[in-house]
mmCIF file of the N, C-alpha and C atoms, coordinates in Angstrom:
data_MODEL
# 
_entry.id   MODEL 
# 
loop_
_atom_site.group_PDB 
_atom_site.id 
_atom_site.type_symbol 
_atom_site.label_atom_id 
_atom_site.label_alt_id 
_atom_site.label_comp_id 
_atom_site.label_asym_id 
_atom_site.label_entity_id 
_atom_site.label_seq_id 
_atom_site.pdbx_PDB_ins_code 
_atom_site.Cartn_x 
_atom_site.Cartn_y 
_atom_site.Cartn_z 
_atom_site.occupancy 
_atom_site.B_iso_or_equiv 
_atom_site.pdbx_formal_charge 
_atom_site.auth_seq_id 
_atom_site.auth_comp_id 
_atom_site.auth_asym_id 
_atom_site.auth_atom_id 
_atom_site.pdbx_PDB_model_num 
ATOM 1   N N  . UNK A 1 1  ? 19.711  -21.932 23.674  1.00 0.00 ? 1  UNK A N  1 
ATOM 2   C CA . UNK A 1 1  ? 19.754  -20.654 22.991  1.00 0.00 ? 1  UNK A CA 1 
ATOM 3   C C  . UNK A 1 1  ? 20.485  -19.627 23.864  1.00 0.00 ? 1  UNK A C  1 
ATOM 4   N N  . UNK A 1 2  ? 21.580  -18.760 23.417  1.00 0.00 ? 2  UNK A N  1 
ATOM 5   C CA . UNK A 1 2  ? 21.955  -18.125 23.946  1.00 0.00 ? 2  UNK A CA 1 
ATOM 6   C C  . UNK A 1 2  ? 21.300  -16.433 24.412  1.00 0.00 ? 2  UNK A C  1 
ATOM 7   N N  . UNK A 1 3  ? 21.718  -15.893 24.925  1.00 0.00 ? 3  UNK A N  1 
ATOM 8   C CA . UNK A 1 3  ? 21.174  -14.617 25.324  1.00 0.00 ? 3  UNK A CA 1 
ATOM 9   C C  . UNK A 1 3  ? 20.909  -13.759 23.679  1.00 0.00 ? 3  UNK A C  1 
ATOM 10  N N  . UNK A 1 4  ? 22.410  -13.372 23.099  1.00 0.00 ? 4  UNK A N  1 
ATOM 11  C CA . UNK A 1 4  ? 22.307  -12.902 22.174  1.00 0.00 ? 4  UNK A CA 1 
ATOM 12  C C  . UNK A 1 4  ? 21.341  -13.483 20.696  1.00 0.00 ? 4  UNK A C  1 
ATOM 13  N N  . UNK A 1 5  ? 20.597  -14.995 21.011  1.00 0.00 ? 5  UNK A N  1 
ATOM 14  C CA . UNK A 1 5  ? 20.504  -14.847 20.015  1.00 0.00 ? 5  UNK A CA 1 
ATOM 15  C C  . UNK A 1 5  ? 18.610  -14.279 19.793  1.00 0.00 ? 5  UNK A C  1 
ATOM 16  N N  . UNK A 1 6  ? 18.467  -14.513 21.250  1.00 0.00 ? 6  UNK A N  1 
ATOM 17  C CA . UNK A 1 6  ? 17.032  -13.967 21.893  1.00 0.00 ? 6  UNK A CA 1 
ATOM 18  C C  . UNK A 1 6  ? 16.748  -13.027 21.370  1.00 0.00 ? 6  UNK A C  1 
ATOM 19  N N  . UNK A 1 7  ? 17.795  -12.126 21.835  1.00 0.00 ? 7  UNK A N  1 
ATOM 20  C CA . UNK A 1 7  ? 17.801  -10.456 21.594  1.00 0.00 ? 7  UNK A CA 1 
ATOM 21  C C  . UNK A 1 7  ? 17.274  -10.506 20.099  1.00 0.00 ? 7  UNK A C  1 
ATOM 22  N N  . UNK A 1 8  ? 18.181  -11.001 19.102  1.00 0.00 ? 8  UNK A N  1 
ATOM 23  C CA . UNK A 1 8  ? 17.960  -11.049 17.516  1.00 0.00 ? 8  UNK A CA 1 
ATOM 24  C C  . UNK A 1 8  ? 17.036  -10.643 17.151  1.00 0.00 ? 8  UNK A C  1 
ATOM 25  N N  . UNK A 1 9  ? 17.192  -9.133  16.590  1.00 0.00 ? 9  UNK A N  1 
ATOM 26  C CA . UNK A 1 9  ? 15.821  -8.560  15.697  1.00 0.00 ? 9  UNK A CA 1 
ATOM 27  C C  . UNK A 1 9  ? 16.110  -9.842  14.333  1.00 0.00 ? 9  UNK A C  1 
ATOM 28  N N  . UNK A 1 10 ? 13.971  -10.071 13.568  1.00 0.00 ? 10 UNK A N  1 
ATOM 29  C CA . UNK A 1 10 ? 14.441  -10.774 12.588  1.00 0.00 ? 10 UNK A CA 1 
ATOM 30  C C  . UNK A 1 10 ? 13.996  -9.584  11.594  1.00 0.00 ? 10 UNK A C  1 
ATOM 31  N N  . UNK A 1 11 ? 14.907  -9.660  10.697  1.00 0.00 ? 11 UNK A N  1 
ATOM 32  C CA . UNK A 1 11 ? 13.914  -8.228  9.615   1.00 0.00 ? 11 UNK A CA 1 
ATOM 33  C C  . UNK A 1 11 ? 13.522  -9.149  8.341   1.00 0.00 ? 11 UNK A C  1 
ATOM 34  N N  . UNK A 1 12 ? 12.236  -8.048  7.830   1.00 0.00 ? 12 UNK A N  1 
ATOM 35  C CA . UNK A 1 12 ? 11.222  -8.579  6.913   1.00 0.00 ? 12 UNK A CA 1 
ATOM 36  C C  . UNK A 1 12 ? 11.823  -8.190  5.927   1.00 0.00 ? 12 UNK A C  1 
ATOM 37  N N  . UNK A 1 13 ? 12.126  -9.111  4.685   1.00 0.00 ? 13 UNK A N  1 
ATOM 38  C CA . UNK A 1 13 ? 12.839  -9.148  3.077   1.00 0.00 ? 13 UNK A CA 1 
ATOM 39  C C  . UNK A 1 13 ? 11.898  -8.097  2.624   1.00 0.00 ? 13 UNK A C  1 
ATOM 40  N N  . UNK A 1 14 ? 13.043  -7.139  1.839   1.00 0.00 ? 14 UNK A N  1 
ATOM 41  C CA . UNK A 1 14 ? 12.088  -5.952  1.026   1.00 0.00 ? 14 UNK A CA 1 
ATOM 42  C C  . UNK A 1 14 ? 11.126  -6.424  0.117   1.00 0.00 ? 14 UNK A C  1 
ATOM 43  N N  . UNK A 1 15 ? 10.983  -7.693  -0.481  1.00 0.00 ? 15 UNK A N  1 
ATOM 44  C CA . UNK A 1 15 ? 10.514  -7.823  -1.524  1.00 0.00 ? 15 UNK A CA 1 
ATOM 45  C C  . UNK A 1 15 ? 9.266   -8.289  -0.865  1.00 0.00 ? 15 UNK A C  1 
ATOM 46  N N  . UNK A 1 16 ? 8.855   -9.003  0.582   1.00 0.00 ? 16 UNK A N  1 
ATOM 47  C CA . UNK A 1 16 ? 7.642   -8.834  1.056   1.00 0.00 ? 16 UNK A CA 1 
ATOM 48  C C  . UNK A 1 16 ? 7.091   -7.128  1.665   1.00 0.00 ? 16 UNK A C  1 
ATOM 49  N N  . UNK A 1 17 ? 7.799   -6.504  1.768   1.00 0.00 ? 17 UNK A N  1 
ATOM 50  C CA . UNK A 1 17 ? 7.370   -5.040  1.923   1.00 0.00 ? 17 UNK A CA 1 
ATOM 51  C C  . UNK A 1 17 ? 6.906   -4.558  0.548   1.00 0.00 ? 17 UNK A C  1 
ATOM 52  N N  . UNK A 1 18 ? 7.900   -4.325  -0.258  1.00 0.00 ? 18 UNK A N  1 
ATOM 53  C CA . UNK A 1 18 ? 6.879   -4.233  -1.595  1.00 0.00 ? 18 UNK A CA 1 
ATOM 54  C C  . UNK A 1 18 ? 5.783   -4.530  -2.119  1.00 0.00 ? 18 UNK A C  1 
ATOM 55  N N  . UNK A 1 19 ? 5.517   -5.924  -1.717  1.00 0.00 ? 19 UNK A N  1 
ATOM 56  C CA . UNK A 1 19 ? 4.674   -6.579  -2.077  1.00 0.00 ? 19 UNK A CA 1 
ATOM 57  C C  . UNK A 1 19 ? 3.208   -6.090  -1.542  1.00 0.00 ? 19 UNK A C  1 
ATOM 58  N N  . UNK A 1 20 ? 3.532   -6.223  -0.457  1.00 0.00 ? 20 UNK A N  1 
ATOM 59  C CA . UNK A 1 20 ? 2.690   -5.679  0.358   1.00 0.00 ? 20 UNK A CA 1 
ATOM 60  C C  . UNK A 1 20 ? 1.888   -3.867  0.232   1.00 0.00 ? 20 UNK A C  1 
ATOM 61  N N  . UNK A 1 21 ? 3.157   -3.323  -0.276  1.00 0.00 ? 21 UNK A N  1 
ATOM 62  C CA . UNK A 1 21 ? 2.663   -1.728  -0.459  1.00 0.00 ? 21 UNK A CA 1 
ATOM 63  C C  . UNK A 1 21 ? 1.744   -1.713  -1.670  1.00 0.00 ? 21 UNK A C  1 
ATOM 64  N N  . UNK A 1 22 ? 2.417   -2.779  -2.590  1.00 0.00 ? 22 UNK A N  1 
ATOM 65  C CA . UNK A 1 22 ? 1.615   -3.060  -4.149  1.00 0.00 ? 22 UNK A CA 1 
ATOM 66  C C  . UNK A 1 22 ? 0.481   -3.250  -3.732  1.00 0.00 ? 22 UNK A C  1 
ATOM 67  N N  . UNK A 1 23 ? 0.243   -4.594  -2.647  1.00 0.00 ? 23 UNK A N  1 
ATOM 68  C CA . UNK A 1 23 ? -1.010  -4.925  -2.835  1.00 0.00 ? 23 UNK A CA 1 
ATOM 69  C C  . UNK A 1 23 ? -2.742  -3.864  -2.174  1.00 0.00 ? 23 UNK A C  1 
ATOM 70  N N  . UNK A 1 24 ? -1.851  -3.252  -1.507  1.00 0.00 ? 24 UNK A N  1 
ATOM 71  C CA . UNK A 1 24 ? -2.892  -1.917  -0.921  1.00 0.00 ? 24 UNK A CA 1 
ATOM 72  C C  . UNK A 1 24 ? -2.748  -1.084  -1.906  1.00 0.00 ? 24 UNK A C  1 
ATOM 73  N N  . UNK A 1 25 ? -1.716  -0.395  -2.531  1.00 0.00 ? 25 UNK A N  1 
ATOM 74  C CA . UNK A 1 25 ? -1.332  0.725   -3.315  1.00 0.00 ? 25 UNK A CA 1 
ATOM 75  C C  . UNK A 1 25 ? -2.246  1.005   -4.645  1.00 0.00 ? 25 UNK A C  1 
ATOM 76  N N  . UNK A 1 26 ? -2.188  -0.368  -4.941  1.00 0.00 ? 26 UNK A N  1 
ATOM 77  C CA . UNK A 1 26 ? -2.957  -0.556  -6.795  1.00 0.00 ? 26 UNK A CA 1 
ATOM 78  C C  . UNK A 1 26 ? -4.439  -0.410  -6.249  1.00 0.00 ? 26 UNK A C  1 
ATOM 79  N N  . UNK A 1 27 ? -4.974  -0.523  -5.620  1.00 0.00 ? 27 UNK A N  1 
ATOM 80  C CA . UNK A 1 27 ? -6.787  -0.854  -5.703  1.00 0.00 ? 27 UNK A CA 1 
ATOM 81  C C  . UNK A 1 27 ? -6.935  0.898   -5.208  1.00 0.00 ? 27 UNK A C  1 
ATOM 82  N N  . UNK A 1 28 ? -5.973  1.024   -3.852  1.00 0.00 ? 28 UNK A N  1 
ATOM 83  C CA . UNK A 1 28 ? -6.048  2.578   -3.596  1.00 0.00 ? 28 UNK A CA 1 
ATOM 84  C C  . UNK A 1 28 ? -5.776  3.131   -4.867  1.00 0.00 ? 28 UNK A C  1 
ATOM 85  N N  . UNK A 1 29 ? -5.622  3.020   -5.794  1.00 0.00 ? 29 UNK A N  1 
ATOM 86  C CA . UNK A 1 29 ? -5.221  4.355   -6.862  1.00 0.00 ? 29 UNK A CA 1 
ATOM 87  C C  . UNK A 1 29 ? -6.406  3.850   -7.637  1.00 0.00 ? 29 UNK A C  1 
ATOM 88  N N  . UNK A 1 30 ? -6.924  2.539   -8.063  1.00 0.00 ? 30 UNK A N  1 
ATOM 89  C CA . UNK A 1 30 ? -8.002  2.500   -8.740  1.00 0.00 ? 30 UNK A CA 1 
ATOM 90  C C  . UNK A 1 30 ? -9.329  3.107   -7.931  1.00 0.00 ? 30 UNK A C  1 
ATOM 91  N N  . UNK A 1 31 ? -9.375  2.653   -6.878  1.00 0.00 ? 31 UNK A N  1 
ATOM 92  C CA . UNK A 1 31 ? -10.296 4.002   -6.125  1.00 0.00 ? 31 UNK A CA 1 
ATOM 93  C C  . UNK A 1 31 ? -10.264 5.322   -6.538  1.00 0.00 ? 31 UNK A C  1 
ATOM 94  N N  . UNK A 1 32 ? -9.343  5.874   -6.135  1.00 0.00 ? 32 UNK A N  1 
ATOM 95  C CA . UNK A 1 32 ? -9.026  7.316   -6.159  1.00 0.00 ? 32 UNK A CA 1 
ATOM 96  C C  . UNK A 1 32 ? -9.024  8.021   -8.284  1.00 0.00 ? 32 UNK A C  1 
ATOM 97  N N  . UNK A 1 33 ? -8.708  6.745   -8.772  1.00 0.00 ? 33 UNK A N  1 
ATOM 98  C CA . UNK A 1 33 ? -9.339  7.124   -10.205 1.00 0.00 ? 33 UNK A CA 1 
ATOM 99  C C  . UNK A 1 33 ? -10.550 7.433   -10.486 1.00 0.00 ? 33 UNK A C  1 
ATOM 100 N N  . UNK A 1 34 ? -11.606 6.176   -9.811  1.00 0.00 ? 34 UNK A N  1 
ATOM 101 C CA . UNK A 1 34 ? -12.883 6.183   -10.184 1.00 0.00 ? 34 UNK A CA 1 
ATOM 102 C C  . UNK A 1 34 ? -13.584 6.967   -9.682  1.00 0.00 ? 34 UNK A C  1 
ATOM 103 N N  . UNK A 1 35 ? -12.825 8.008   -8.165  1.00 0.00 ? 35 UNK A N  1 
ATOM 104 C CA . UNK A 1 35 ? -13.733 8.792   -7.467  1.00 0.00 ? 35 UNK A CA 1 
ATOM 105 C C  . UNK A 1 35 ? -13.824 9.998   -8.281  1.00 0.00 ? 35 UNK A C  1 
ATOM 106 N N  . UNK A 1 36 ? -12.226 10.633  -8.898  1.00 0.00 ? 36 UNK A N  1 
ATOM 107 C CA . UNK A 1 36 ? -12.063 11.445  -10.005 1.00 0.00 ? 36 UNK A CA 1 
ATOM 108 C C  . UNK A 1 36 ? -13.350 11.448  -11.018 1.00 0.00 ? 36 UNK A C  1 
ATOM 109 N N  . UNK A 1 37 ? -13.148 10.279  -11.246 1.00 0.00 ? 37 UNK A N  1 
ATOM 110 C CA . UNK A 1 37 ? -13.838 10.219  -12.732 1.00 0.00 ? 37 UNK A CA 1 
ATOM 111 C C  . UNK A 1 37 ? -14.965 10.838  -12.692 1.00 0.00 ? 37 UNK A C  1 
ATOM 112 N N  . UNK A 1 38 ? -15.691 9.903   -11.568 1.00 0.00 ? 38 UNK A N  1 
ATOM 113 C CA . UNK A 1 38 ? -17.161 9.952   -11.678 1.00 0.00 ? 38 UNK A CA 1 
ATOM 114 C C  . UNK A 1 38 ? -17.819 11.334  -10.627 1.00 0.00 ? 38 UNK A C  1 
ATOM 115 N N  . UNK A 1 39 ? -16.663 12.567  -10.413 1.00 0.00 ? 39 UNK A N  1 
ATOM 116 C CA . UNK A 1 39 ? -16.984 13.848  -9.823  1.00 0.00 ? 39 UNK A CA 1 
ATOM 117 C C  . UNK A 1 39 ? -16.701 14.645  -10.465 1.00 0.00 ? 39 UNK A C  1 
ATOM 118 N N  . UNK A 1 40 ? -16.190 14.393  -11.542 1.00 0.00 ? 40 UNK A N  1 
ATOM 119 C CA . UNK A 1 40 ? -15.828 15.681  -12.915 1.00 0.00 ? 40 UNK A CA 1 
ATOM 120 C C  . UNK A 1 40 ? -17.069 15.882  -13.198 1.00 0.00 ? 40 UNK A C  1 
ATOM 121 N N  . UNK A 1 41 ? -18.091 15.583  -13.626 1.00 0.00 ? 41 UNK A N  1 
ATOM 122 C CA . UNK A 1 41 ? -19.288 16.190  -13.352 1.00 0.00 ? 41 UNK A CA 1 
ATOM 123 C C  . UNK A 1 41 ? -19.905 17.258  -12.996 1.00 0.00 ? 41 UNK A C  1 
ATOM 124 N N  . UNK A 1 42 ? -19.826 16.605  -11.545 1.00 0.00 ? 42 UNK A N  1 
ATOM 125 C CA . UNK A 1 42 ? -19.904 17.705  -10.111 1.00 0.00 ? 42 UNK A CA 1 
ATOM 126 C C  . UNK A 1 42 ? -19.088 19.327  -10.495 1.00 0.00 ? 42 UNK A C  1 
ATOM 127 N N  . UNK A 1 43 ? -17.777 19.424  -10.870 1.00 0.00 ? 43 UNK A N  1 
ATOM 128 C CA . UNK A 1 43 ? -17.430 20.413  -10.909 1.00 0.00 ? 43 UNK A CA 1 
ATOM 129 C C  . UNK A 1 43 ? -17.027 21.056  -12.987 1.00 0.00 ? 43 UNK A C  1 
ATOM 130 N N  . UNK A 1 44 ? -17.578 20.081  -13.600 1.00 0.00 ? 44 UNK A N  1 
ATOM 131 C CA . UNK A 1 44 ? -17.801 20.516  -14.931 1.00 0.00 ? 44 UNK A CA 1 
ATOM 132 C C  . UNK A 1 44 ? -18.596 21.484  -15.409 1.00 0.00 ? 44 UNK A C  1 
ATOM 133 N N  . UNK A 1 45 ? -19.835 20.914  -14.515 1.00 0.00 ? 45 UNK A N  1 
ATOM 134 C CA . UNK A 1 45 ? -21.085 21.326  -14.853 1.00 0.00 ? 45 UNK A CA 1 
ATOM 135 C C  . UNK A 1 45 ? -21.746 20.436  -16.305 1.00 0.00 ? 45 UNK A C  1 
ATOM 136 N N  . UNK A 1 46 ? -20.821 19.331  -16.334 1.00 0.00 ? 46 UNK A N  1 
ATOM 137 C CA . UNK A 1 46 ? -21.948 18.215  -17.684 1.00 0.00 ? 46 UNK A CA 1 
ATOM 138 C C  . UNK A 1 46 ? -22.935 17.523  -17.112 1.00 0.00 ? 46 UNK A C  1 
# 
């Protein structure tokens, strides 16, 4: 193996970065729905 090929950054395919943001992203927003939901209440006054 040569010097340069050591050095070699390897970069990660966007479509595993996406993937990845999806897979945290979706449950975080279903969280952040259900926390909504169930605190309208709290500041309704129902």
């Amino acid at each position: 193996m040569t010097k340069e090929k050591e050095n070699e950054i390897k970069k990660t395919p966007v479509i595993y970065i996406i993937l990845a943001w999806l897979f945290v992203s979706i449950p975080l927003m279903w969280g952040i729905y259900e926390v909504v939901l169930r605190s309208l209440p709290l500041f309704t006054g129902s």
